[in-house]
TORLUM-681669 format. One record per residue (C-alpha): residue number from 1; residue in three letters; chain; z negated, x, y negated. Coordinates in steps of 0.5 Angstrom, whole numbers, plus 500, padded with zeros to 3 digits. Each point is the difference from the previous one (the first is absolute). Layout:
<atom><nr>NUM</nr><rest>Ala</rest><kette>A</kette><pz>Z</pz><px>X</px><py>Y</py></atom>
...
END
This chain:
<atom><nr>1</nr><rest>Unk</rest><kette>A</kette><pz>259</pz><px>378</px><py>844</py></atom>
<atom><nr>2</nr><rest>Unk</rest><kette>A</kette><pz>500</pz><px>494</px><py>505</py></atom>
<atom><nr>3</nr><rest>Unk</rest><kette>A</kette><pz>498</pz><px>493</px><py>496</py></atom>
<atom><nr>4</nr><rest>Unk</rest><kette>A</kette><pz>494</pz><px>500</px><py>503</py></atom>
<atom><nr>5</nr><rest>Unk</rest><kette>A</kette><pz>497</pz><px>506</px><py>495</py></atom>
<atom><nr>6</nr><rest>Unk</rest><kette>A</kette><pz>503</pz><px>498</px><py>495</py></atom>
<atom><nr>7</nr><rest>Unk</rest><kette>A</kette><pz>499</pz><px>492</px><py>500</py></atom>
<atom><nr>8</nr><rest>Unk</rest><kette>A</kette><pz>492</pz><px>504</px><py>500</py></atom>
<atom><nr>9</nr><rest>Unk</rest><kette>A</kette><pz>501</pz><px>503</px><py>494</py></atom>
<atom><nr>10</nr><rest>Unk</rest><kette>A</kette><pz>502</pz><px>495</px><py>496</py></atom>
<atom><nr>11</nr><rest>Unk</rest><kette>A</kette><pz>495</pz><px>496</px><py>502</py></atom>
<atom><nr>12</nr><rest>Unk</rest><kette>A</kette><pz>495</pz><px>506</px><py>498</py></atom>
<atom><nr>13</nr><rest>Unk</rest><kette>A</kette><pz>504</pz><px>500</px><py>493</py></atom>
<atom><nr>14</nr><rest>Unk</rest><kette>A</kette><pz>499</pz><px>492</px><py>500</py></atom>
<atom><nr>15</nr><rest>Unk</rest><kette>A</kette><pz>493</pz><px>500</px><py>501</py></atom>
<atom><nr>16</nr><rest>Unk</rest><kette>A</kette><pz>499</pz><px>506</px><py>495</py></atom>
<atom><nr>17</nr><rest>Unk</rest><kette>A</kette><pz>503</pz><px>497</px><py>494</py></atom>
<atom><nr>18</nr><rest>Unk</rest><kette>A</kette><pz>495</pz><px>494</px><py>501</py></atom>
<atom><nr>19</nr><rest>Unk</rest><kette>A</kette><pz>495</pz><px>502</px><py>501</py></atom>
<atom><nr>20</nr><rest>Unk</rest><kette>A</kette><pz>502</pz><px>504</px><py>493</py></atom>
<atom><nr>21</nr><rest>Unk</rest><kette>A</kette><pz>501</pz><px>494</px><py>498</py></atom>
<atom><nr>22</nr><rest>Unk</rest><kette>A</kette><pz>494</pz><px>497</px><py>501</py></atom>
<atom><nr>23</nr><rest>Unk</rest><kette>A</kette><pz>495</pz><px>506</px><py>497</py></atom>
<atom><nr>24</nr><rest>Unk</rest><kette>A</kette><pz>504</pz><px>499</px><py>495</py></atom>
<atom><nr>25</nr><rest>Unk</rest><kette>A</kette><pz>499</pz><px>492</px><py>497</py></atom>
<atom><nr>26</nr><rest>Unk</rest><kette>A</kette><pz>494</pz><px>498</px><py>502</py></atom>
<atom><nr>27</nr><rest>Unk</rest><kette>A</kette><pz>494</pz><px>502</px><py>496</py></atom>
<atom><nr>28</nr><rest>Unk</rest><kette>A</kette><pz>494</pz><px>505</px><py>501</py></atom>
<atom><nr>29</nr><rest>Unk</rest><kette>A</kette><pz>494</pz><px>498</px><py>502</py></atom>
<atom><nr>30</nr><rest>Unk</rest><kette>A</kette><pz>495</pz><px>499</px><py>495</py></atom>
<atom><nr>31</nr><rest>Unk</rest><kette>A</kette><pz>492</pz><px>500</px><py>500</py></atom>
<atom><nr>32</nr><rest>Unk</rest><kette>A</kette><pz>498</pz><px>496</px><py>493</py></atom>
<atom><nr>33</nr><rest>Unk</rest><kette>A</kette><pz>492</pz><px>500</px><py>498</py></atom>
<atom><nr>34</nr><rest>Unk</rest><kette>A</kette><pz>496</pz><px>495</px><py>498</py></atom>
<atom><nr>35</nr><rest>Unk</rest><kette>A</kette><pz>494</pz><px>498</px><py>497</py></atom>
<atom><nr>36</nr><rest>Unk</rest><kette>A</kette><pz>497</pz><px>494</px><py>502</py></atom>
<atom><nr>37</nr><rest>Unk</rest><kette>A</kette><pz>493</pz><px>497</px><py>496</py></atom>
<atom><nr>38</nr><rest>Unk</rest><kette>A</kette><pz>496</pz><px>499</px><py>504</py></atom>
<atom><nr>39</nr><rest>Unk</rest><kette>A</kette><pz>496</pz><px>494</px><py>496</py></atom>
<atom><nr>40</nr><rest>Unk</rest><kette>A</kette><pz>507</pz><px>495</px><py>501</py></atom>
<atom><nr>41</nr><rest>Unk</rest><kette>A</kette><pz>505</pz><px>504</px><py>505</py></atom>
<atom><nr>42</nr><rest>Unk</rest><kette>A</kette><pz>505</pz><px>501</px><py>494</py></atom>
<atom><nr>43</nr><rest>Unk</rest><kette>A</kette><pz>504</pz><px>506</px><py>500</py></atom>
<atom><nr>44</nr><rest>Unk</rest><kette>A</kette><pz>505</pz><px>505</px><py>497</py></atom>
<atom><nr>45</nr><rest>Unk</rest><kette>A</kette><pz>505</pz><px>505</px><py>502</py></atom>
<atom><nr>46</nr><rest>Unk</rest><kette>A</kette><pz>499</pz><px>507</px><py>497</py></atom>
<atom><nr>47</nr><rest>Unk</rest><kette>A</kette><pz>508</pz><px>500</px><py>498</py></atom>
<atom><nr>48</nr><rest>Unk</rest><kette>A</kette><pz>499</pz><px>493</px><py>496</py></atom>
<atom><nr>49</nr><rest>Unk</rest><kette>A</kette><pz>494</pz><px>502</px><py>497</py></atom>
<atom><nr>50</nr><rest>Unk</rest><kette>A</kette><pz>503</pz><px>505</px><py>498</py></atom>
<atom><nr>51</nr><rest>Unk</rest><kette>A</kette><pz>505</pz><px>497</px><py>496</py></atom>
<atom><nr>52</nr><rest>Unk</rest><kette>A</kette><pz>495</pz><px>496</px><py>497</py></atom>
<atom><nr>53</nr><rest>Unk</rest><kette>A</kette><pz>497</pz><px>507</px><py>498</py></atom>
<atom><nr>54</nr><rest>Unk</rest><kette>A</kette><pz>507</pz><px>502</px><py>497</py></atom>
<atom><nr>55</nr><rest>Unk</rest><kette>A</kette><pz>501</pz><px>493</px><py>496</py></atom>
<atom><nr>56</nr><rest>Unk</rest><kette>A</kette><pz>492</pz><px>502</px><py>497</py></atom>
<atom><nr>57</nr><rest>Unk</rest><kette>A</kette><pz>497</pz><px>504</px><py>495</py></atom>
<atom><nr>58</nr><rest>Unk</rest><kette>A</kette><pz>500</pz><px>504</px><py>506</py></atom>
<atom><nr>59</nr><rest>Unk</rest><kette>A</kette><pz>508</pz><px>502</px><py>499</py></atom>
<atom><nr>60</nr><rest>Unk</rest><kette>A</kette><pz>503</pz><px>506</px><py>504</py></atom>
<atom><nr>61</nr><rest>Unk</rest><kette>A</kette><pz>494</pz><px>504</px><py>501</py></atom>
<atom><nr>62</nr><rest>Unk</rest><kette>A</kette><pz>498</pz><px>498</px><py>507</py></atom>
<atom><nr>63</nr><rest>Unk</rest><kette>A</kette><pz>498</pz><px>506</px><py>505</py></atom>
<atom><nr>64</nr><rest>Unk</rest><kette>A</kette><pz>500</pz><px>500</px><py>507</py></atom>
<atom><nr>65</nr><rest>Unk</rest><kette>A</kette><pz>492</pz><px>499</px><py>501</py></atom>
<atom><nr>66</nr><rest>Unk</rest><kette>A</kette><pz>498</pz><px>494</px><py>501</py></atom>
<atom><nr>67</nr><rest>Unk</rest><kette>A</kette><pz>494</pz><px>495</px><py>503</py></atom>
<atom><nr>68</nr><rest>Unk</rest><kette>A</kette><pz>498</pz><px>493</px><py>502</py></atom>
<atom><nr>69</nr><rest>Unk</rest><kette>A</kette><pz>494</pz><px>497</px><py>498</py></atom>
<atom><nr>70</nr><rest>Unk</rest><kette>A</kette><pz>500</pz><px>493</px><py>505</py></atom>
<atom><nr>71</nr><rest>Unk</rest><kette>A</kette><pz>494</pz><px>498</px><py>496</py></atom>
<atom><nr>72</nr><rest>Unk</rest><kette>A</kette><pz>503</pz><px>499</px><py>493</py></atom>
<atom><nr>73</nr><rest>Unk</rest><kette>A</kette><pz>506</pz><px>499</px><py>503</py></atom>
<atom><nr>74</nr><rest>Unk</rest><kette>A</kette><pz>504</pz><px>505</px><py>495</py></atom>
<atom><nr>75</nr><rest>Unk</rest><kette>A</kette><pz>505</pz><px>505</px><py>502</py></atom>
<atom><nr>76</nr><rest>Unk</rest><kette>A</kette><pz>498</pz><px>507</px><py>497</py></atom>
<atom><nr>77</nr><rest>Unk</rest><kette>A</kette><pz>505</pz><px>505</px><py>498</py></atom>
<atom><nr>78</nr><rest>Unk</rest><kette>A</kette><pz>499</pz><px>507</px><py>496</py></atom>
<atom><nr>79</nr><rest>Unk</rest><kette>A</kette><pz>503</pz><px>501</px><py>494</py></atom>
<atom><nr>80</nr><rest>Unk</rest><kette>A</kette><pz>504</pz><px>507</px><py>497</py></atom>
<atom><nr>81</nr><rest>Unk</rest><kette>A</kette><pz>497</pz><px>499</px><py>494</py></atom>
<atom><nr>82</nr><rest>Unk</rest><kette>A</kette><pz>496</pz><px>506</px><py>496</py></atom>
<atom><nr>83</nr><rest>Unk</rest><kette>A</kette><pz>494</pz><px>497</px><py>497</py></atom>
<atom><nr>84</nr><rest>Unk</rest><kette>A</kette><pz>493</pz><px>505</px><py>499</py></atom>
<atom><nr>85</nr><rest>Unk</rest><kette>A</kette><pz>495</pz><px>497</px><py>506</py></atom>
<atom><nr>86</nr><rest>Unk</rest><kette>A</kette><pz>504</pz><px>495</px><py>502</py></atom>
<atom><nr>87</nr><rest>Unk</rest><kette>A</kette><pz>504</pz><px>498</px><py>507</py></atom>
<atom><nr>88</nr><rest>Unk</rest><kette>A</kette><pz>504</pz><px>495</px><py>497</py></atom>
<atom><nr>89</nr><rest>Unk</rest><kette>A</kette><pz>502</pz><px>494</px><py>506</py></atom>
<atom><nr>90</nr><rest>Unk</rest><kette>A</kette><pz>505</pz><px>494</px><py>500</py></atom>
<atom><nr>91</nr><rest>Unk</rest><kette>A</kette><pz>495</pz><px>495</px><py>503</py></atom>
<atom><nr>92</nr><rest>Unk</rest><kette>A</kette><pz>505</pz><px>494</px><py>503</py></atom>
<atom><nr>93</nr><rest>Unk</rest><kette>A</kette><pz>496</pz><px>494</px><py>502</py></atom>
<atom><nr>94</nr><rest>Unk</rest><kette>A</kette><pz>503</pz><px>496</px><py>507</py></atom>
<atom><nr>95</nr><rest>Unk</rest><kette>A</kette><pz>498</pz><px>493</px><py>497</py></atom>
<atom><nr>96</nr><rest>Unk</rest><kette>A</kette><pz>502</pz><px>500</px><py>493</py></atom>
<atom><nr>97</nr><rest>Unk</rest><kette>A</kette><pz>506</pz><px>506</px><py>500</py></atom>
<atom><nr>98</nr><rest>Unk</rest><kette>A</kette><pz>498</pz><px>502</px><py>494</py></atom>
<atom><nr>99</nr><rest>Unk</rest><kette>A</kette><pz>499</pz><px>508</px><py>499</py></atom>
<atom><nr>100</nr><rest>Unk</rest><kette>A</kette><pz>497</pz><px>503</px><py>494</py></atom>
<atom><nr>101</nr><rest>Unk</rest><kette>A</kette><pz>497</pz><px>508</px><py>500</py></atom>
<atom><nr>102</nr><rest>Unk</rest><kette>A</kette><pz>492</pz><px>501</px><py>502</py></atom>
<atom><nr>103</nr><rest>Unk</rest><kette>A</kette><pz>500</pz><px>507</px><py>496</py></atom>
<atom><nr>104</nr><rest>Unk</rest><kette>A</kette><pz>493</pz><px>503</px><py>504</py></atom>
<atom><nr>105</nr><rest>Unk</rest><kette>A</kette><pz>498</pz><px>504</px><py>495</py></atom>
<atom><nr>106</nr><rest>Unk</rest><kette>A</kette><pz>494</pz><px>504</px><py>502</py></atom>
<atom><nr>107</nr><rest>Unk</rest><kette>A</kette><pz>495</pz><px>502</px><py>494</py></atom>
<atom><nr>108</nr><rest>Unk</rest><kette>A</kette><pz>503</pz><px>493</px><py>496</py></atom>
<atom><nr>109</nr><rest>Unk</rest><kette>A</kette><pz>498</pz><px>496</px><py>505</py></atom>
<atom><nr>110</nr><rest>Unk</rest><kette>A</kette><pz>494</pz><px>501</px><py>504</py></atom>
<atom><nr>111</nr><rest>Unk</rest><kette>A</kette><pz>499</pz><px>495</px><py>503</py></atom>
<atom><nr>112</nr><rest>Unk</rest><kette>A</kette><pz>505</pz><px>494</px><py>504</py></atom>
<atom><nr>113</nr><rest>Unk</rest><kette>A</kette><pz>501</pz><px>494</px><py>497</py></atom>
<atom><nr>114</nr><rest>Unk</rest><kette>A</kette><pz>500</pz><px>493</px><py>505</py></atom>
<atom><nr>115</nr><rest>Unk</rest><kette>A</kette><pz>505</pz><px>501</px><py>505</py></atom>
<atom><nr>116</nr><rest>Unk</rest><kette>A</kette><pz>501</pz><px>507</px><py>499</py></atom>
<atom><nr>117</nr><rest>Unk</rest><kette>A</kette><pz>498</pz><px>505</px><py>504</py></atom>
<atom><nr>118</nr><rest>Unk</rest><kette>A</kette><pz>495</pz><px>505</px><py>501</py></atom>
<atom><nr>119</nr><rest>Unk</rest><kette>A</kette><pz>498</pz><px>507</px><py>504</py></atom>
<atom><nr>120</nr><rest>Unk</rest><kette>A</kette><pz>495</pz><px>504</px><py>502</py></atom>
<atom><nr>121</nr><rest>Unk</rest><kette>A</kette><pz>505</pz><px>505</px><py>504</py></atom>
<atom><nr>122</nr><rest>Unk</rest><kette>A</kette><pz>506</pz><px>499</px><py>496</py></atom>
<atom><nr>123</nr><rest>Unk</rest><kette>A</kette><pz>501</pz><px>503</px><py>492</py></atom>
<atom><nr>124</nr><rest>Unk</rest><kette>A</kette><pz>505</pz><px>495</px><py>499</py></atom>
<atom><nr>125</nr><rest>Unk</rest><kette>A</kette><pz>496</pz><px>494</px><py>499</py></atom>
<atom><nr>126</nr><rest>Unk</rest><kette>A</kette><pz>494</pz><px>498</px><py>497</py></atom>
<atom><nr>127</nr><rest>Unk</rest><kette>A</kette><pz>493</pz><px>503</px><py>504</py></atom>
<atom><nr>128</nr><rest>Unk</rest><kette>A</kette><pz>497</pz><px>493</px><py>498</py></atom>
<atom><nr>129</nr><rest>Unk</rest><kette>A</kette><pz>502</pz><px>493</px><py>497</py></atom>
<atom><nr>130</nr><rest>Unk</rest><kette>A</kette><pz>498</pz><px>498</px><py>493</py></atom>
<atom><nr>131</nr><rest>Unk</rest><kette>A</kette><pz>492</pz><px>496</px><py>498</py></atom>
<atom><nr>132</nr><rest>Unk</rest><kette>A</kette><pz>500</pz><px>494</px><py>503</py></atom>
<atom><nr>133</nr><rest>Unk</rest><kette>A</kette><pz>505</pz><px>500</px><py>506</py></atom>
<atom><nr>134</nr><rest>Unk</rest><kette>A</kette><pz>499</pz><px>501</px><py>507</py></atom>
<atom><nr>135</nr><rest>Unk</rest><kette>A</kette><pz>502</pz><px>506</px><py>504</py></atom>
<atom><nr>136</nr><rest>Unk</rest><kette>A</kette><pz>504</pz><px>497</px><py>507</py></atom>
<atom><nr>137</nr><rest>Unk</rest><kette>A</kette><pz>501</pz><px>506</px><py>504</py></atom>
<atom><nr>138</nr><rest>Unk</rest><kette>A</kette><pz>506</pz><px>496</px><py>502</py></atom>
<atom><nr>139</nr><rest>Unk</rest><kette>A</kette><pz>503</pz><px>506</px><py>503</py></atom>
<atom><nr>140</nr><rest>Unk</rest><kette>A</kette><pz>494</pz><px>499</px><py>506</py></atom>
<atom><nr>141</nr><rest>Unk</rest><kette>A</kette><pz>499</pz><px>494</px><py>501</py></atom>
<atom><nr>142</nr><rest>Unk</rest><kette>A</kette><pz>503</pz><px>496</px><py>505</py></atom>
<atom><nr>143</nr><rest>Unk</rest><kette>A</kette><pz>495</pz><px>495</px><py>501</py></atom>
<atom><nr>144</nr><rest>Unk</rest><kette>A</kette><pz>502</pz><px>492</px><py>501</py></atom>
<atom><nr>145</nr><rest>Unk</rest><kette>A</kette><pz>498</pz><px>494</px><py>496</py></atom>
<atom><nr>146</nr><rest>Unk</rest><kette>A</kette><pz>499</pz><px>494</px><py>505</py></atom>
<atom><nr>147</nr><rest>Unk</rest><kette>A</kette><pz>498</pz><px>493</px><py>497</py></atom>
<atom><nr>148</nr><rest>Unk</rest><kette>A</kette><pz>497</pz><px>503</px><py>494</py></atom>
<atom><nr>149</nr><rest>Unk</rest><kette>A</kette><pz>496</pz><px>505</px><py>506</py></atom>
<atom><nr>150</nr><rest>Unk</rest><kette>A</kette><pz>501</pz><px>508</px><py>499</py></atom>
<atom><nr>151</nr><rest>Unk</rest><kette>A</kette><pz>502</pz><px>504</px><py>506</py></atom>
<atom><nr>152</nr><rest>Unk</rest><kette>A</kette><pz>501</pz><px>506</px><py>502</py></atom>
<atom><nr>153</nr><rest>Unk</rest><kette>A</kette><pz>505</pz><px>502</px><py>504</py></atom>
<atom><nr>154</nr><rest>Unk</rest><kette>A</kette><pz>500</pz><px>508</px><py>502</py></atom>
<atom><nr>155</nr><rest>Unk</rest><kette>A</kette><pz>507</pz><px>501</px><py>499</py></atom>
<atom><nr>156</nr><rest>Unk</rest><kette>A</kette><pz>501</pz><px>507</px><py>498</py></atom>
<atom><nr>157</nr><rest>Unk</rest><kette>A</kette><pz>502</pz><px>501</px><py>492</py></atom>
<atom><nr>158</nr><rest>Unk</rest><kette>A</kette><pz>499</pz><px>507</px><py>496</py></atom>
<atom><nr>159</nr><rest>Unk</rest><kette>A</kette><pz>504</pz><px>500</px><py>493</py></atom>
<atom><nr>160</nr><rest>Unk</rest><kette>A</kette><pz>495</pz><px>502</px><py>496</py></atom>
<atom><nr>161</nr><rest>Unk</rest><kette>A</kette><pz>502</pz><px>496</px><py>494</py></atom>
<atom><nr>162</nr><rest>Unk</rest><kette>A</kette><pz>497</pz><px>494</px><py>497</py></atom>
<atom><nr>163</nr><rest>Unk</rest><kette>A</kette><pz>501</pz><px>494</px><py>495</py></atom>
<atom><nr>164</nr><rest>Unk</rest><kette>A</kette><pz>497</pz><px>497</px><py>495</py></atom>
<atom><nr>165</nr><rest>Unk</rest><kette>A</kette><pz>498</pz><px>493</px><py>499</py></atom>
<atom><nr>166</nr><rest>Unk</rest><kette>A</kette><pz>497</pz><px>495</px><py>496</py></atom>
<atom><nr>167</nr><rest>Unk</rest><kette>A</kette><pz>495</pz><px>498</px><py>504</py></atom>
<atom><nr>168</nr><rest>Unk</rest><kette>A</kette><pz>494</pz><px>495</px><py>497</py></atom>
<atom><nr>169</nr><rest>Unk</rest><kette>A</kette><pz>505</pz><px>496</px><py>495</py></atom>
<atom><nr>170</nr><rest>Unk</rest><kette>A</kette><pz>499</pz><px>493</px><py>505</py></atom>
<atom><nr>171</nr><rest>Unk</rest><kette>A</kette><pz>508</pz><px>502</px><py>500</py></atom>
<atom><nr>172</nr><rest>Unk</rest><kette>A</kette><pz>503</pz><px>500</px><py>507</py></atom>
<atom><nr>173</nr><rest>Unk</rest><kette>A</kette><pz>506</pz><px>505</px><py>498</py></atom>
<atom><nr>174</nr><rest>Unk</rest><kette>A</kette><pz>506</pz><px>501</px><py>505</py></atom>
<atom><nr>175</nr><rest>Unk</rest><kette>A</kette><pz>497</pz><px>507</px><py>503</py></atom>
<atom><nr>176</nr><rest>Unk</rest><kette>A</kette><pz>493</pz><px>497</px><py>501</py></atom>
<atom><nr>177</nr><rest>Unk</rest><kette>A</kette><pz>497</pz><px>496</px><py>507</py></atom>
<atom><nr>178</nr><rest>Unk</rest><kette>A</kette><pz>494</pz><px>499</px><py>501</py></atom>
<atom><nr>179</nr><rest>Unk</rest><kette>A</kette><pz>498</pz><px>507</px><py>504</py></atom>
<atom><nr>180</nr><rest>Unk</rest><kette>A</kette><pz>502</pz><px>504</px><py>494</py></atom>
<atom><nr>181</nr><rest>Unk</rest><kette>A</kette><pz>497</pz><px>495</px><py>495</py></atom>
<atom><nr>182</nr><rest>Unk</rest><kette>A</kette><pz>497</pz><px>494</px><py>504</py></atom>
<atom><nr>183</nr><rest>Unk</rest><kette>A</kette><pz>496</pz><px>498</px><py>492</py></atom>
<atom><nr>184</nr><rest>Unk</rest><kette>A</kette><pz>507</pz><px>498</px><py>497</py></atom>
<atom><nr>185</nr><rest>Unk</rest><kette>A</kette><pz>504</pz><px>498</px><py>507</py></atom>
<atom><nr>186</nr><rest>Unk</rest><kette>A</kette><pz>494</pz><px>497</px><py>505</py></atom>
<atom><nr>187</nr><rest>Unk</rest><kette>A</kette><pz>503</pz><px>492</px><py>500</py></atom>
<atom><nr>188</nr><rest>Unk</rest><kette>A</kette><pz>506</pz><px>500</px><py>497</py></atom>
<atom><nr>189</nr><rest>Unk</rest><kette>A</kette><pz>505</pz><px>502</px><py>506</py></atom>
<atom><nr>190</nr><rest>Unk</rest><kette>A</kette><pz>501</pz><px>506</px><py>499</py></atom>
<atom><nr>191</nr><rest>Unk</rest><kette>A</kette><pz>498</pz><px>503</px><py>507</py></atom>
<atom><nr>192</nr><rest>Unk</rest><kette>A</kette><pz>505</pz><px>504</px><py>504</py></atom>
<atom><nr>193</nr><rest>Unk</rest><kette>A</kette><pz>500</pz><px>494</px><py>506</py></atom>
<atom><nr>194</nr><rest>Unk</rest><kette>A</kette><pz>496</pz><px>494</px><py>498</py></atom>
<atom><nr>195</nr><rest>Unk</rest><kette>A</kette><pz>498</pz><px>499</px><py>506</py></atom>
<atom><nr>196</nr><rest>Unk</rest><kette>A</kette><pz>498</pz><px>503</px><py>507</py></atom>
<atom><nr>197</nr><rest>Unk</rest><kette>A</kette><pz>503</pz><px>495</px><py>504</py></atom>
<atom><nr>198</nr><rest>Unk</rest><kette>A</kette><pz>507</pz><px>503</px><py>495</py></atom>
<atom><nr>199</nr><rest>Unk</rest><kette>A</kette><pz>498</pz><px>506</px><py>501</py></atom>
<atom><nr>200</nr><rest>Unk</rest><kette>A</kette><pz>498</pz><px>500</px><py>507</py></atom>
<atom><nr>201</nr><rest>Unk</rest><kette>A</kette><pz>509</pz><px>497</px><py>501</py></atom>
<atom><nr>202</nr><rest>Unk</rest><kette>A</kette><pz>502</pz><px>506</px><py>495</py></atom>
<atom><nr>203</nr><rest>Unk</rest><kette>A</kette><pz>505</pz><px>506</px><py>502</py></atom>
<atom><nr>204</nr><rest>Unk</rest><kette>A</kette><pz>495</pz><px>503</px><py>497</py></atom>
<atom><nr>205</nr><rest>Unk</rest><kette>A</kette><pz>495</pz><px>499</px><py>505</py></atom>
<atom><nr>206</nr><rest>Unk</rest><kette>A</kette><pz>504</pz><px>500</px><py>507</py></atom>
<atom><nr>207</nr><rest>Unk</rest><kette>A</kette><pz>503</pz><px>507</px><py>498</py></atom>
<atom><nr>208</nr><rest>Unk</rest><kette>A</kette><pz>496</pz><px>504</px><py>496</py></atom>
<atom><nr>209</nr><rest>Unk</rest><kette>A</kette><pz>493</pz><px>498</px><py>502</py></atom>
<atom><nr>210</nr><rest>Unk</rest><kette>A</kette><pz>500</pz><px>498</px><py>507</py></atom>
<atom><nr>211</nr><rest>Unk</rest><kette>A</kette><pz>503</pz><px>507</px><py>501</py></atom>
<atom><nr>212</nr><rest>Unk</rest><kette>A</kette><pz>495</pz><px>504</px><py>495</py></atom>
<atom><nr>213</nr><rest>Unk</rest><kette>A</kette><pz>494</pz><px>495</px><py>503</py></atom>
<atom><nr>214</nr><rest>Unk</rest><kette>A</kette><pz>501</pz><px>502</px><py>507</py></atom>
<atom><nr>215</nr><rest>Unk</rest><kette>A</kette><pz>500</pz><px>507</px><py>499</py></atom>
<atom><nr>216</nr><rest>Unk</rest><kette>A</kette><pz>497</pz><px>502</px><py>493</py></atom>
<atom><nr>217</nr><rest>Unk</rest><kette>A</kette><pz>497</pz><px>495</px><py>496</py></atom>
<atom><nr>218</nr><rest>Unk</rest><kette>A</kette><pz>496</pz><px>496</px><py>505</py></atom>
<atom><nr>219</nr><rest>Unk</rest><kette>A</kette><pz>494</pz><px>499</px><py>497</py></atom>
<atom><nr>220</nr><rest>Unk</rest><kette>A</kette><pz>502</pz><px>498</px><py>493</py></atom>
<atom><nr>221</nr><rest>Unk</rest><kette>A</kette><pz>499</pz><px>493</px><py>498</py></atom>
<atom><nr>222</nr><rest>Unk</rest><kette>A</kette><pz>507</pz><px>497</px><py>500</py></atom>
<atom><nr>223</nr><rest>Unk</rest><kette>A</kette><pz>501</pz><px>502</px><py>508</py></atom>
<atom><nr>224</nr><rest>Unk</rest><kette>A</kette><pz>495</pz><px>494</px><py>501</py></atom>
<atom><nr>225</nr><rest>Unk</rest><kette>A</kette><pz>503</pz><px>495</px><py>497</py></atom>
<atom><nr>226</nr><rest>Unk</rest><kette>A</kette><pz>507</pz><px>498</px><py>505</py></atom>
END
C-alpha cells in the first residue's frame, strides 16, 4: 500500500472521529414557547412556568396540553386531577409568576368571573360572564386604540373565546383600553398609541399595515391616517 493511500486513509479516520466529537459535545438545538401578554409585552417560557406550577398547589400533576391566553397573560396547563365536572387547570401568570388552580367546573360555575374566560363553542368554559361584567370577545378583536380613538383593523382573528371584565367601574384595569371599555379607559393613557403620529412612526404600521392596506383593508379608517 503506497503512502499516498494511506496518508487518505488517515486523514478520513481523522476527520471521522471529529466530526464524532463535535456531534457529540455540542448541544441540540432547542424551540422554547413563550407566552407574551399582549398589554405590557412581558413573557414567560413554558419550561419556567412550569416549574412555577411544580412549586404551587399545582404539585406534580401537570399534563401535556396547555394554551396561552395573551390577553390575561397567564400560562394555562391542564391538570391530571379527577374531580366530578371540573378540567382542573395550573393557571401561571407572566406578571407576577405566581401559580394557583382554576377548577373550572361546570354545573358549580355557571357563569365566568373577572378575568376568566367564557365560551360559546367550547364546554370547558363558562357560556358567559357573570351579572354585571362585560362579555369582551378578546379571542375576535384586533381593533387598536389611537389616542383614545377606536380603530379596527381587519386583521384575521378567530379563537372563539372571550374574557370577562369589569367594564363600567370608573377602573381602568390592565386588560382594559378604551376600545373594549372606552367609559373606564377614555383619557387616562390607556390607548395602545397615544398618538397618530406614533403610531404612524410604529413597526406596527410600516409592516403589518402598510402591506394589509394595499391589498386588503384599503378602505378602513386607520389606512388613511399616514
Amino acid at each position: 500500500m503506497s503512502k499516498t493511500i494511506i496518508t487518505i486513509i488517515i486523514i478520513i479516520i481523522v476527520a471521522g472521529l471529529g466530526y464524532w466529537v463535535y456531534q457529540s459535545t455540542s448541544e441540540p438545538e432547542t424551540s422554547e414557547e413563550f407566552c407574551i401578554k399582549t398589554e405590557t409585552g412581558e413573557r414567560l417560557s413554558l419550561t419556567e412556568a412550569k416549574q412555577i406550577a411544580l412549586a404551587s398547589e399545582c404539585g406534580e400533576r401537570l399534563k401535556d396540553t396547555y394554551i396561552c391566553n395573551e390577553d390575561t397573560g397567564t400560562w394555562w396547563i391542564d391538570l391530571d386531577i379527577e374531580k366530578e365536572g371540573c378540567n382542573p387547570a395550573c393557571v401561571i401568570n407572566v406578571v407576577t409568576k405566581e401559580a394557583v388552580i382554576n377548577w373550572r367546573c361546570m354545573g358549580v360555575l355557571t357563569c365566568a368571573k373577572e378575568g376568566e374566560q367564557f365560551s360559546q363553542v367550547y364546554e370547558d368554559y363558562p357560556e358567559h360572564c357573570c351579572e354585571g361584567l362585560k362579555e369582551w370577545h378578546s379571542g375576535f378583536d384586533t381593533s387598536i386604540s389611537i389616542a383614545d380613538e377606536c380603530y379596527e383593523t381587519g386583521l384575521p382573528a378567530g379563537f372563539p373565546v372571550g374574557t370577562c371584565i369589569n367594564c363600567g367601574n370608573e377602573i381602568c384595569e390592565d386588560i382594559e383600553n378604551p376600545c373594549n371599555c372606552p367609559e373606564d379607559c377614555a383619557g387616562k393613557n390607556k390607548s395602545h398609541f397615544s398618538s397618530i403620529e406614533e403610531f404612524c412612526q410604529s413597526e406596527d404600521c410600516n409592516q403589518t399595515f402598510s402591506e394589509a392596506c394595499e391589498d386588503i383593508i384599503e378602505d378602513f379608517p386607520i389606512c388613511k391616517l399616514c
